[in-house]
C-alpha positions as CSV (number, residue, x, y, z in Angstrom):
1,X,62.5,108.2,83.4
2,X,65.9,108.5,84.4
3,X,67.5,110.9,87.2
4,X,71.2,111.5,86.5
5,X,73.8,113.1,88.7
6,X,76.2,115.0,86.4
7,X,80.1,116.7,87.3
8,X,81.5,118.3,85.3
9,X,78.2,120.7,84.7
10,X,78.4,123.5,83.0
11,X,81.3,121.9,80.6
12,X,80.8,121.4,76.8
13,X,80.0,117.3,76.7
14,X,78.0,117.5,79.9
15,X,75.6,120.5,78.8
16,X,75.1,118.4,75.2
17,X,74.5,115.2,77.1
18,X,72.3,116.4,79.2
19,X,70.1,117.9,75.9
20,X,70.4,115.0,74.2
21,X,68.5,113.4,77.2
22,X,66.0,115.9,77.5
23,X,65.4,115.9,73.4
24,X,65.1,111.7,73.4
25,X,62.5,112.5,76.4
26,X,64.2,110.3,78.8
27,X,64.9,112.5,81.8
28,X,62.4,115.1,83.8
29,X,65.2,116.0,86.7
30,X,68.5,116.4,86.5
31,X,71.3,117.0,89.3
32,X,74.7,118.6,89.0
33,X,77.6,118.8,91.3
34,X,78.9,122.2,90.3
35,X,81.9,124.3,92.2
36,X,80.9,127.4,93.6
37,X,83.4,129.1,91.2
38,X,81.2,127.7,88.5
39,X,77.6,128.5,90.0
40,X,77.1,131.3,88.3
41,X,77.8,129.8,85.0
42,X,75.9,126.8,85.9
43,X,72.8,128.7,86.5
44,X,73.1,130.6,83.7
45,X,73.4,127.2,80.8
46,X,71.0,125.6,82.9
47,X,68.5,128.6,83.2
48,X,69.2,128.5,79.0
49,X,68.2,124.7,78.8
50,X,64.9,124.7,81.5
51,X,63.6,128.1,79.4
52,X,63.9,126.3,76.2
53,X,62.0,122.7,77.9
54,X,59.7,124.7,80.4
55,X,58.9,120.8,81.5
56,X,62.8,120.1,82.5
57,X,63.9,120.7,86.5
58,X,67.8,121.2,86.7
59,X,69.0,121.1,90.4
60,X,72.7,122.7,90.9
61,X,74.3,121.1,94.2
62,X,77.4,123.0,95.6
63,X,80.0,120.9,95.8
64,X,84.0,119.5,95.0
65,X,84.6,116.3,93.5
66,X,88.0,116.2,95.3
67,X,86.0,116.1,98.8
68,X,84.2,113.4,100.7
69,X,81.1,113.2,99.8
70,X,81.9,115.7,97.0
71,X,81.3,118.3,99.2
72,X,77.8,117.7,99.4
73,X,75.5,119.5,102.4
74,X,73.7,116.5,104.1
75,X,70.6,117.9,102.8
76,X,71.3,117.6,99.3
77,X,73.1,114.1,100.0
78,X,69.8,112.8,101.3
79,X,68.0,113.8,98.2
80,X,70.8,112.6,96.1
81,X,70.5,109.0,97.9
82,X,66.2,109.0,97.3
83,X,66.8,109.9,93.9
84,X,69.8,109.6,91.4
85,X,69.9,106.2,89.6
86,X,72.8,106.9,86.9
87,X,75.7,108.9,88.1
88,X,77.8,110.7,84.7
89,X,81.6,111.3,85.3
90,X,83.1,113.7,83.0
91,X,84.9,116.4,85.6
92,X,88.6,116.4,85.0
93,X,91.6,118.8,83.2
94,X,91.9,118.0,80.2
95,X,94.6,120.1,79.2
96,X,97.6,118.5,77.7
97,X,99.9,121.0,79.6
98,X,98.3,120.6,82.9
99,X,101.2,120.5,85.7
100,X,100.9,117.4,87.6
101,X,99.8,118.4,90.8
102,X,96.5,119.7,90.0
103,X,96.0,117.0,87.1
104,X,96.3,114.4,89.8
105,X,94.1,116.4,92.0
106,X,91.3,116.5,89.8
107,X,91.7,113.2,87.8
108,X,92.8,110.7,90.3
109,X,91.9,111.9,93.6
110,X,88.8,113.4,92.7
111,X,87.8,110.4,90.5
112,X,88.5,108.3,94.3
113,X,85.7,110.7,95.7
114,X,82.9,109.8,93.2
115,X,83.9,106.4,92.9
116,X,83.4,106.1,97.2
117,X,80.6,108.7,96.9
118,X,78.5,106.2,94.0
119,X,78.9,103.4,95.8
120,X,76.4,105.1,98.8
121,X,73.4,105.5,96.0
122,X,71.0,102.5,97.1
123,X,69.2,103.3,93.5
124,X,72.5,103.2,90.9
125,X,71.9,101.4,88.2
126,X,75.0,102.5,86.5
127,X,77.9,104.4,86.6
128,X,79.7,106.1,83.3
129,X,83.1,107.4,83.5
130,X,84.7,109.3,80.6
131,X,88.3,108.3,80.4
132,X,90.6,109.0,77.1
133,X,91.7,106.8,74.3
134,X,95.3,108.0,75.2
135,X,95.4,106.5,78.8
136,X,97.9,104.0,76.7
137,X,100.1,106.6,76.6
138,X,103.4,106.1,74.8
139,X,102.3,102.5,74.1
140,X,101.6,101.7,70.0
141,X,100.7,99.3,67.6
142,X,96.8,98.0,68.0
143,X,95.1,99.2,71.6
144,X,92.1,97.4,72.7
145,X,89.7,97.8,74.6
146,X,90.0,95.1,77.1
147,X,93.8,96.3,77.9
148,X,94.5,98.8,80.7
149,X,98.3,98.1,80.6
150,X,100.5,100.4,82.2
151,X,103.1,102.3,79.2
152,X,106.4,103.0,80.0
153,X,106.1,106.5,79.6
154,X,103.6,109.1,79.3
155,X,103.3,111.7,76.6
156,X,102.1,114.0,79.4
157,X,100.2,114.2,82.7
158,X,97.0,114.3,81.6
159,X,97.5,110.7,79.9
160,X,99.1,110.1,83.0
161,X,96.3,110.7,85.7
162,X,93.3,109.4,83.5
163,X,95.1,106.2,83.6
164,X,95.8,106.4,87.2
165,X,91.9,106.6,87.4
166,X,90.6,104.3,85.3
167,X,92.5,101.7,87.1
168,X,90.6,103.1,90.1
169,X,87.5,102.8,88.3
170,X,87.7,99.3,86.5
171,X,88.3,97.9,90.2
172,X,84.3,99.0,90.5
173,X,83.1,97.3,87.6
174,X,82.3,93.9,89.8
175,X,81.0,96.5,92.1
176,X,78.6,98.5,90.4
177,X,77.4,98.8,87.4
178,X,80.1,100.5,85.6
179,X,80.6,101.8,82.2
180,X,84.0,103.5,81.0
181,X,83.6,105.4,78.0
182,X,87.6,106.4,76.4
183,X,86.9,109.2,73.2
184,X,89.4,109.9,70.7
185,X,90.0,113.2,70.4
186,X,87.1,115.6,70.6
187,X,85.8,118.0,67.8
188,X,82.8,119.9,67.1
189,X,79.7,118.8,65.5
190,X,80.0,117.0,62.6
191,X,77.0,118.9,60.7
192,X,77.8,122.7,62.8
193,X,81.1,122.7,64.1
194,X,79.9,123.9,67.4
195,X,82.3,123.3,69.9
196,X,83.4,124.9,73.3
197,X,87.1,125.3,73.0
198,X,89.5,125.1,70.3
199,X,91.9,122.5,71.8
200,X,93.4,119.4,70.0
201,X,93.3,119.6,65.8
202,X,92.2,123.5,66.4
203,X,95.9,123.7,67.5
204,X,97.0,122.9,64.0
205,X,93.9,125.7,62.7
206,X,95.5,128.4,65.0
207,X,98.8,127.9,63.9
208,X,97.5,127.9,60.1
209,X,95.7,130.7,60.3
210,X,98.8,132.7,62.3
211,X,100.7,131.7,58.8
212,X,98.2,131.9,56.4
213,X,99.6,135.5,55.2
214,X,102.9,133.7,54.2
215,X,103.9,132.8,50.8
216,X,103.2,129.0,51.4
217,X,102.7,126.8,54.6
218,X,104.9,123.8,55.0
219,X,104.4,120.1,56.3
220,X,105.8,119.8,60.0
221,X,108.3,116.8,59.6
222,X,107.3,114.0,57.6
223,X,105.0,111.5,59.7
224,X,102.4,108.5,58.4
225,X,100.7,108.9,61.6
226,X,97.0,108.6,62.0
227,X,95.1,111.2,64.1
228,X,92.1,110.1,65.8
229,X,89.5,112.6,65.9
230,X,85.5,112.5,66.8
231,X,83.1,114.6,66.4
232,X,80.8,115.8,69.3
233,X,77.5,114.2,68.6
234,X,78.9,110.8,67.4
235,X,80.1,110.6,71.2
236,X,77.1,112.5,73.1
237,X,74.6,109.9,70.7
238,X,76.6,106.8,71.3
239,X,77.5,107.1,75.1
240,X,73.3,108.0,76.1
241,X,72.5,104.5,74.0
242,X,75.3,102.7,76.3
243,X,74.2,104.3,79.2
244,X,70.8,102.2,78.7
245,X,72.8,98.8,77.1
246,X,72.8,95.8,79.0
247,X,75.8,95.0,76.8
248,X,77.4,97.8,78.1
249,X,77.3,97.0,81.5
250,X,81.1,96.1,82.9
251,X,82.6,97.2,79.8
252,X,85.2,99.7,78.2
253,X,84.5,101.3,75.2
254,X,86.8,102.7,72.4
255,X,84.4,105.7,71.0
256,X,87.3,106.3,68.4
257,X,87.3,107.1,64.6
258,X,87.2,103.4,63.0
259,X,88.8,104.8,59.7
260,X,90.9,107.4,61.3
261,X,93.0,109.3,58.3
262,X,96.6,110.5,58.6
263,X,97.6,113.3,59.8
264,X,99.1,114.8,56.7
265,X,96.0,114.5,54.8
266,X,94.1,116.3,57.3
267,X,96.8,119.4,57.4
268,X,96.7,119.2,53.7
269,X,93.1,119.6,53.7
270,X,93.4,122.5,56.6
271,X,95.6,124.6,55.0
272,X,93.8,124.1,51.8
273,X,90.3,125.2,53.5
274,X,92.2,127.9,55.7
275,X,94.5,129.9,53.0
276,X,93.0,128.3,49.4
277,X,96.8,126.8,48.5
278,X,98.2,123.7,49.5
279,X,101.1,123.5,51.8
280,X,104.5,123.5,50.4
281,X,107.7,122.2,51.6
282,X,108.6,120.5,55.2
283,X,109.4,122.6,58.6
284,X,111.5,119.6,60.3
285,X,109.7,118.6,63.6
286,X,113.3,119.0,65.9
287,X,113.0,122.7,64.5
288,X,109.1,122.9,65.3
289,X,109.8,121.7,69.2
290,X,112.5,124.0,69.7
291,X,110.6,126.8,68.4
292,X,107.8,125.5,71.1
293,X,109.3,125.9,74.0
294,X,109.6,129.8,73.2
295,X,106.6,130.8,75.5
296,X,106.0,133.7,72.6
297,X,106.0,131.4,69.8
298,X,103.4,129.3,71.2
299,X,101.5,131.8,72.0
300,X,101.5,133.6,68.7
301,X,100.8,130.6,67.1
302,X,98.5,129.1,69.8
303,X,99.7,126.1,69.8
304,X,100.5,123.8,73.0
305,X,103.7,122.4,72.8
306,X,102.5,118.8,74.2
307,X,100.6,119.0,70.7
308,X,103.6,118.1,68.3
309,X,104.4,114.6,70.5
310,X,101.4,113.1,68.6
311,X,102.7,113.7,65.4
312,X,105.2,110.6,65.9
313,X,102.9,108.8,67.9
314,X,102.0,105.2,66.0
315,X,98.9,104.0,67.6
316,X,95.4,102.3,66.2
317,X,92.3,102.1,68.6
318,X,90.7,98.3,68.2
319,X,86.8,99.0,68.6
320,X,85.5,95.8,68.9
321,X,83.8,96.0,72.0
322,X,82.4,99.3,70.7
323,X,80.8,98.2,67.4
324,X,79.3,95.0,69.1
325,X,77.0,97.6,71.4
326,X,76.4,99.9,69.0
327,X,75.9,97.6,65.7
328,X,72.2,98.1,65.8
329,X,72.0,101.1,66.8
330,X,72.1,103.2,63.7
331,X,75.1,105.7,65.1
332,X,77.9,106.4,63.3
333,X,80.8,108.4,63.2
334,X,81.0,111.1,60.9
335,X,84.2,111.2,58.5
336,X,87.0,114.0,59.7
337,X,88.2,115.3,56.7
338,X,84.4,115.3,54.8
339,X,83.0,117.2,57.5
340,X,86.0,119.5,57.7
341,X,84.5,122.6,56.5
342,X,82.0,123.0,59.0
343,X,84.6,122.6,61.9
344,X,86.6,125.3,60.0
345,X,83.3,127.6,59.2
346,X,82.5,128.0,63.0
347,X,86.4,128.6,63.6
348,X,86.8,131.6,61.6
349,X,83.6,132.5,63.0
350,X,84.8,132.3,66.2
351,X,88.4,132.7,66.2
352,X,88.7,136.0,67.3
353,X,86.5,135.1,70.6
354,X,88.6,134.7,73.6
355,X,86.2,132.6,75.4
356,X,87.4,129.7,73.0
357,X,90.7,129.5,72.9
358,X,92.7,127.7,75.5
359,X,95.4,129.6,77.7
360,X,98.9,128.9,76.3
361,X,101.0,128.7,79.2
């Protein structure tokens, strides 16, 4: 059995890796750095999960990632040293219109933190840090894996400071045992639609549904771009099997859609699934950003403005690397548009719930 050391506890992929181990029977104990802004929510998920596996211990440590020692009281550090042999990064802002300062708080200095703080477990056997797909930034064309090559620009600062700290982290990899795991964008389930927050391709549902009373729904601009979505439990399936891969050891993975579909065909599908009609016409996309950076308009149609820069963005994610380690492994990612309805089902469901939606600033 394994004892893991989450942050980013009580967040969406965490809580869902964390029952994925408990459901494959691989862990008994589990520990989570958790900010004491977040206890209370941390005890309450984890409370959920040990009623539900009576046989499942969940310890909550008080602490900040962006502190030595992430904050950690020397009692709980000398447990944390006897006991935790895999150590799961996923704390971080993942907004798109996170202001810079508290992106590179979070991302890049905290990321510094665990990286010094895993280096003090004499057990570790390895280290998995969740990165993004889109540290390349404005960079196109075909993205490996093996590349960590500094764009000329970011699209935003949350690109920005996850590639600030995966170069912290691939400097560990002839350290430690180190795994960097970089998701395409992430959806609900596949089968569900659970998810946590309607961020990312719910932007484009939000702003659907805010139209869907008008006489027809246009195309924004006119792009052949590729969006790269996946769901939820093709990444919480595949990342637990590299956590235990030899393979993966040292590595960088793209967990990315490998037949991705473009961006028009999955609005065309949206709108058809949303309002029953097929979108009509074309809004041009100079009109759609200038309507964006009306704080109102945004909000209405709860959309982030940082949302249309992809639209443009010409990019495909090489997963060599990624298939290698997972060929035998019988995990797949589902296909976007097939599996549409479901994501769309638990939206209208849910739309009206505040608790999932993201703050349009």
């Amino acid at each position: 059995m394994k004892t893991p050391l989450f942050t980013g506890f009580p967040g969406f992929i965490a809580r869902k890796i964390i029952q994925e181990l408990i459901d494959e029977k691989k862990v008994n104990t589990i520990y989570a750095v958790v900010l004491p802004s977040q206890m209370k929510q941390g005890e309450i998920v984890a409370n959920e999960i040990m009623k539900s596996n009576p046989h499942i211990v969940i310890n909550l440590i008080d602490g900040d990632i962006t502190l030595p020692n992430l904050g950690v009281s020397s009692k709980d550090l000398e447990t944390l040293y006897k006991e935790i042999d895999t150590v799961w990064h996923l704390a971080a802002l993942y907004d798109l219109a996170v202001p810079r300062d508290a992106a590179w708080k979070v991302n890049v200095h905290g990321t510094t933190m665990v990286n010094d703080f895993i280096q003090t477990l004499p057990k570790l056997k390895r280290y998995m840090y969740f990165s993004t797909a889109y540290v390349a930034g404005t960079r196109e064309g075909l993205l490996r894996e093996e590349e960590l090559i500094r764009p000329k620009s970011f699209k935003n600062y949350y690109e920005e400071t996850k590639f600030e700290a995966e170069v912290l982290v691939e400097k560990l990899k002839s350290i430690v045992p180190t795994t960097i795991i970089r998701p395409g964008i992430v959806r609900g389930h596949s089968v569900t639609g659970e998810t946590f927050k309607f961020d990312g391709p719910y932007f484009f549902i939000n702003m659907i549904d805010a139209l869907s009373k008008l006489p027809f729904i246009p195309y924004i601009g006119n792009t052949k771009t590729y969006i790269n979505v996946v769901p939820i439990d093709f990444i919480i399936k595949a990342v637990i099997f590299c956590s235990e891969s030899d393979q993966a050891a040292g590595k960088t993975l793209h967990l990315t859609d490998p037949h991705p579909h473009p961006i028009e065909e999955v609005y065309r599908q949206m709108v058809l699934i949303v309002t029953g009609k097929l979108p009509k016409g074309r809004f041009p996309l100079v009109l759609a950003k200038k309507g964006l950076q009306v704080q109102f308009l945004r909000r209405w149609l709860g959309v982030e403005k940082e949302t249309l820069d992809y639209l443009t963005w010409s990019a495909q994610f090489d997963t060599t690397i990624a298939n290698d380690v997972l060929k035998d492994s019988g995990i797949e990612c589902a296909d976007f548009v097939t599996s549409l309805p479901s994501m769309i089902e638990f939206y209208n469901l849910h739309k009206t719930d505040e608790k999932y939606h993201i703050q349009i600033k």
